[in-house]
N, C-alpha and C positions, 0 to 999 in steps of 0.2 A: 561537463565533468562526469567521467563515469563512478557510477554503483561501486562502495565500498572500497573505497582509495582512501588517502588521507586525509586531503584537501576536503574530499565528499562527508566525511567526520566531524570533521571543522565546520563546515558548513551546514551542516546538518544541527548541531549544538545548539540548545536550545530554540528550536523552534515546535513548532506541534507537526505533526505531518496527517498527509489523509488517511495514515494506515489507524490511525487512533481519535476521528471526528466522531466515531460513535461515542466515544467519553466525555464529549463536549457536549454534541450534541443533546443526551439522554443525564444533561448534569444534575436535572431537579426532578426530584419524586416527593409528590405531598410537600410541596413547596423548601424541601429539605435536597442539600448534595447527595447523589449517591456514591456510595460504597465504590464503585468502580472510577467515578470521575475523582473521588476524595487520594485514591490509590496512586493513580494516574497523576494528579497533580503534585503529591509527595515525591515519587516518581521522578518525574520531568525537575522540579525545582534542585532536589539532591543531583542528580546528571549537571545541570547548571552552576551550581555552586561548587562541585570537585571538578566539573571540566571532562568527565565521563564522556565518552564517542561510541566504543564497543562494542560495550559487553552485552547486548540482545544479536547484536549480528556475527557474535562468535559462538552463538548456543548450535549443537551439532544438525537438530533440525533446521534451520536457519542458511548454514552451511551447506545441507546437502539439499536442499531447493533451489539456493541460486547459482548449484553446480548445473542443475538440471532444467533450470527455467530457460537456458540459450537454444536448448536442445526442444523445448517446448514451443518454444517462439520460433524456431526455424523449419520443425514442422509446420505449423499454423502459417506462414507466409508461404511454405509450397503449396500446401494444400487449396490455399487461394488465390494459389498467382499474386501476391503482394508484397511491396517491401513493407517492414518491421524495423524503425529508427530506433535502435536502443539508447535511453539517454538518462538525466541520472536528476540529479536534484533540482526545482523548478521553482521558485519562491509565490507567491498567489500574490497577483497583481495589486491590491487594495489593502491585505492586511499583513501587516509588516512578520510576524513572528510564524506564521502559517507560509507550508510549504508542500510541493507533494514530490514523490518518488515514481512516474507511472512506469510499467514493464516495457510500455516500448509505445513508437509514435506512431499510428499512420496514417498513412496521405497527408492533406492537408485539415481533416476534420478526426481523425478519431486516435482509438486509443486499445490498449489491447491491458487485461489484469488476468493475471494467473493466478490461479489457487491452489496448492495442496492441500487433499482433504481426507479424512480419513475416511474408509470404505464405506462404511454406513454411510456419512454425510453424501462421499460424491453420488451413491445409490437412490439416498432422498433427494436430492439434485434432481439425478436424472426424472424418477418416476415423477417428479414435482412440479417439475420445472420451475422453482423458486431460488431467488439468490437469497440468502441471507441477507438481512437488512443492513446489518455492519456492513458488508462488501458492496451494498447500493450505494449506501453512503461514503464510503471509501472512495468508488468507482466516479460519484456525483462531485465528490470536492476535488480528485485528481483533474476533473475539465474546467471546474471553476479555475485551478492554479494556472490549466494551461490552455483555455481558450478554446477545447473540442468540445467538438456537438455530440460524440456516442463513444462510446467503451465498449469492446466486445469482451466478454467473461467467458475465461477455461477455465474448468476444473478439470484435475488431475488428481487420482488416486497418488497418497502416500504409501513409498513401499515398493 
């Protein structure tokens, strides 16, 4: 099923995906929900009860990354002599309402996640060489869903 169809919508409804395990994950502070997992869950449960698919993947930034992400990925396979399976929704084997969305499959063991970032970030990136912990964790439950051993991580300036 490809990325942002209709079917992919429906499918997608009501489940959590790995783009948002960081709000799961980091749900209790001082034994209390936080702020971001409490938002997230109002969030998710109102999309559920109106039947919402949308409205996050029609916001203008949104739109113009996944113009750009084909063009990113098809670099990154020349550059390595590699194919780049693009595929779309992936449901995690064990836990029924969890599912992930990875940018693309490869080989038989990995996995590839794009990021747009904005210049500062991809700049602390580079001098860093640190991933964001959201995007480990993003990148760590996209393999749980589907079974790969590694993830390679782009970032990409926004703009």
């Amino acid at each position: 099923m490809k990325q942002i169809q209709t079917e992919w919508f429906h499918a997608h409804l009501g489940k959590f995906t790995a783009s948002n395990i960081d709000s799961f994950v980091g749900k209790i502070a001082k034994d209390l929900p936080t702020s971001k997992y409490e938002e997230y869950k109002l969030r998710f449960i109102t999309k559920c009860l109106r039947g919402e698919t949308v409205s996050f993947y029609e916001m203008p930034a949104i739109k113009w990354g996944n113009k750009r992400k084909e063009r990113v990925i098809k670099k990154y396979s020349l550059e390595r002599e590699i194919t780049v399976t693009r595929c779309g929704f992936i449901p995690h084997p064990t836990i029924e309402m969890a599912s992930a969305i990875p940018d693309g499959l490869i080989g038989d063991g990995g996995l590839i996640k794009v990021k747009y970032s904005q210049p500062t970030t991809h700049v602390r990136f580079l001098l860093d060489g640190k991933i964001k912990p959201e995007y480990i964790l993003q990148m760590q439950f996209q393999m749980a869903c589907t079974g790969r051993k590694w993830c390679d991580f782009v970032s990409i300036i926004l703009g």
